[in-house]
C-alpha positions, 0 to 999 in steps of 0.5 A, a space after each residue: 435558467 441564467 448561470 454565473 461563474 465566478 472564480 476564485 484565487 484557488 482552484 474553485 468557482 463560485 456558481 450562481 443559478 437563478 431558476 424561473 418562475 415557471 420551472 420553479 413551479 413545475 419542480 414544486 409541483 412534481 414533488 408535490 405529486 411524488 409527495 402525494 403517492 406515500 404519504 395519506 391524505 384524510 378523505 382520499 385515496 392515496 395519490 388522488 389528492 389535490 395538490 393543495 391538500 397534499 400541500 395543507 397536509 405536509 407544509 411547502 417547505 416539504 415540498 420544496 426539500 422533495 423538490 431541491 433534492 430531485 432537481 438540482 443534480 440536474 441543474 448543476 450537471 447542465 451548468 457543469 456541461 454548459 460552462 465546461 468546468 472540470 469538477 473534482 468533487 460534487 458542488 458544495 450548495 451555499 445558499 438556496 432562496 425557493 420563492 414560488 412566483 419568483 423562482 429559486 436562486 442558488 448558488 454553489 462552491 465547486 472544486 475544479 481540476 488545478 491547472 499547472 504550469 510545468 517547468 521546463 522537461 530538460 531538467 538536471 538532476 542529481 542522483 546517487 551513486 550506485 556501486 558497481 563492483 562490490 567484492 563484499 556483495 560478491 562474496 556474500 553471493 558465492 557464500 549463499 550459493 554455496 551453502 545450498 550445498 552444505 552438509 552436516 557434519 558431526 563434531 566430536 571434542 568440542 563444546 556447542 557454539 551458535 551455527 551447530 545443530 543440536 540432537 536433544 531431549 528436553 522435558 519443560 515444566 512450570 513450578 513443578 507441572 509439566 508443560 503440555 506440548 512441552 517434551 520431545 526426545 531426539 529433537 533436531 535444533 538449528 540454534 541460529 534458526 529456529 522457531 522457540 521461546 527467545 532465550 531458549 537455543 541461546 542457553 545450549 551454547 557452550 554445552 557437550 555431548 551427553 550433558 545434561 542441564 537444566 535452563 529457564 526459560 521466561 514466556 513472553 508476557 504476550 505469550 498467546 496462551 494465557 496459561 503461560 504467558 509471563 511465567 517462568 520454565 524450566 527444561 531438562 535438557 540432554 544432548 545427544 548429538 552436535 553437528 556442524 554444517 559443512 560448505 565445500 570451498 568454490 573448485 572446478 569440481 563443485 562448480 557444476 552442482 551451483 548450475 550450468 557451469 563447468 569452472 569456478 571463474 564461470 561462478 565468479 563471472 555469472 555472480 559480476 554480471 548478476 550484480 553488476 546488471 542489479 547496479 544498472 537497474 537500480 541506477 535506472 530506478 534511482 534515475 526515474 525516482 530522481 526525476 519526477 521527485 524534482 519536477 514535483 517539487 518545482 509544482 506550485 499548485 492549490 491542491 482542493 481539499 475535497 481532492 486531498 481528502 478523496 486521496 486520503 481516504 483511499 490511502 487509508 484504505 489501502 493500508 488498513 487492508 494490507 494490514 488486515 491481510 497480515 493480522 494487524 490493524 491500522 489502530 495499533 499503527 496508529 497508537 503506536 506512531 500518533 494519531 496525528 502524525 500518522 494522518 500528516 504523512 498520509 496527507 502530505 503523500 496524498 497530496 504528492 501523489 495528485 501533484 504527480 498525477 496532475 503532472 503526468 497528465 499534462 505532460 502526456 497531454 502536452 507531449 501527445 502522449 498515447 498508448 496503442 493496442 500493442 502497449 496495453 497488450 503488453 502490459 496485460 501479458 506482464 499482469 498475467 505472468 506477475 499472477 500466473 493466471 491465463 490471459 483470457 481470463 484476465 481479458 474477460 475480467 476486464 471486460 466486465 470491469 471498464 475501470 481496470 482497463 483504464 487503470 492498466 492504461 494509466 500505468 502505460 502512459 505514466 511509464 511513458 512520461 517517466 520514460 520521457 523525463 529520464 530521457 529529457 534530464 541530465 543526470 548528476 552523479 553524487 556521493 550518498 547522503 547518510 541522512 541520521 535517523 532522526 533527521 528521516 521523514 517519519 511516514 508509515 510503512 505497510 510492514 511486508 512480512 508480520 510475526 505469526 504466533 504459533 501455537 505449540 505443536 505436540 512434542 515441541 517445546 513452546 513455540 512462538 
């Protein structure tokens, strides 16, 4: 068997095989045998046919077909092998000459792994500043602490307003016809909190103790149940109670119900640190992020489209099952955003990610980059504490699963080789850029937490 290779401009090869006589034969005659043993032949048992009426009952161009499909796994797997090529998608055939006494010829489009050459690792890199003393922020955490120590307090002459809690009856009705599930009597609602129809809790804003009202209310057109969906309501509201939550001021005294603390100034103080330790770690984010987004974009690289296409199809997947885990469907996404535009985000960021891939391969590669037991070990103890299950049990599913403890492996060096760019680059400190909405890349995101609709509970006004 002769091999040629011929490479291309882009990251391709062309492969031309020629195949003896002899060989030719012996494949021809295999598949006619293999043939011989489904299919029946007049006047003999099946399998006990001669080849030349196994041939004069099937046609050669069968037999050839049975004989191509069987051999040429082989024949490109000993080329691959032979010439040492690092292929990333199986051989594309372009042309097949199957001649009996003069051989086969065959030739072949194949994919192979792009060879980069990196920039030089001692980058500067500029990243955004990180606050790291917020007196907003601050306060917003004192307050939040705080008000897990709140209570309700009731108000007495003064009409309701938006923060109150509401003790209420109401009975809901459409044209006339009482809505199942639709009446509760000393119902407890949280006005800025709550589970109801919009327009609901909104409408008790303004209204006293002991007042009696009627509001209506509208469900939404895409209102689960049919029945309601789009039809106006009426509710005969009575309230009995309203109560207002009450959060005590930050003093010596409250101090030790937020924690393990004996002063305010140590409430203030754990609150700086707290932030100012969420500053150094997401600088420290920024950095990474920073670093490899600027040795990507220095890569010039034919990225093969069979490569691409792998890597897309596995970020459609992906999506499509996240989606799925909050009862939406990658369809309505697409509907939504365009077909189209969707797709050309998916590939710009498959194609980012194998450049960023091909990269860290090289640079772990080029620096000697390993991971030993003690780091792997490690990132398993993470693994289990990030899904509170047993290490061993997370030790025999990756026994039983090879690829699992590659991919834990390929986490390891990847953080090494960010870790080492971070440590190479000099960093740039700017002002942030107000980047206007328009002007954002419009790439889709998996939405993290989806509106469940609920049904309507008994003794509860329509939810939704």
């Amino acid at each position: 068997m002769k091999i040629d290779v011929q490479s291309t401009e882009k990251s391709m090869v062309i492969v031309s095989i020629d195949i003896t006589a002899e060989q030719a034969q012996q494949e021809y005659n295999k598949a006619c045998r293999r043939i011989g043993q489904r299919v029946n032949v007049p006047g003999f048992r099946r399998g006990k046919a001669p080849l030349r009426m196994i041939e004069k009952a099937v046609g050669a161009e069968r037999i050839k077909s049975e004989a191509l499909d069987r051999y040429l796994p082989y024949v490109f797997a000993e080329a691959v092998s032979e010439k040492s090529l690092d292929i990333v998608a199986p051989p594309r055939v372009t042309a097949v000459e199957y001649e009996l006494g003069k051989g086969i010829q065959v030739s072949a489009e194949i994919d192979l792994r792009p060879v980069l050459t990196l920039p030089e690792l001692a980058m500067t890199v500029q990243v955004e500043k990180v606050k790291t003393e917020n007196t907003d922020l601050e306060a917003q955490e004192l307050t939040a602490m705080l008000r897990r120590l709140a209570s309700l307090a009731v108000v007495e002459g003064r009409d309701s307003v938006d923060t109150d809690v509401l003790t209420l009856d109401f009975s809901g009705s459409i044209e006339g016809e009482p809505i199942a599930g639709g009446k509760a009597d000393n119902f407890v609602l949280d006005i800025q909190n709550n589970h109801l129809i919009e327009g609901f809790a909104s409408q008790l804003v303004g209204r006293k103790v002991g007042e009696a009202f009627t509001i209506e209310v509208p469900f939404p057109a895409d209102y689960f149940d049919a029945s309601l969906a789009g039809k106006l309501a009426s509710f005969e509201i009575t309230i009995h109670k309203i109560e207002q939550h009450s959060v005590p001021e930050l003093s010596d005294e409250v101090a030790p119900k937020l924690g393990e603390f004996t002063t305010a100034a140590e409430v203030k103080a754990s609150i700086a640190k707290r932030l100012a330790e969420r500053a150094e770690n997401e600088l420290k984010f920024k950095k990474q992020q920073a670093v490899v987004e600027k040795l990507v974009s220095q890569l010039d690289v034919d990225i093969p489209v069979s490569m691409q296409e792998r890597e897309l199809s596995i970020l459609i997947e992906n999506l499509d099952r996240q989606f799925k885990r909050q009862g939406l469907s990658l369809e309505e996404l697409a509907q939504v955003q365009g077909k189209e535009q969707l797709l050309e985000g998916l590939r710009n960021e498959a194609i980012e990610r194998i450049k960023t891939s091909l990269a860290f391969s090289s640079i772990a590669k080029q620096e000697n980059l390993q991971v030993s037991e003690e780091e792997f070990h490690q990132q398993v103890v993470a693994l289990c504490e990030a899904r509170g299950m047993e290490e061993k049990t997370l030790m025999r599913q990756l026994a039983q699963q090879p690829s699992g403890v590659q991919a834990l492996t390929d986490q390891v060096l990847a953080q090494k080789v960010v870790d080492l760019l971070v440590e190479k680059a000099t960093f740039e400190l700017v002002d942030a850029v107000v980047v206007a909405e328009a002007e954002k890349p419009q790439l889709p995101e998996v939405i993290e937490e989806a509106t469940v609709l609920e049904p309507v509970a008994e003794e509860v006004p329509a939810q939704a």
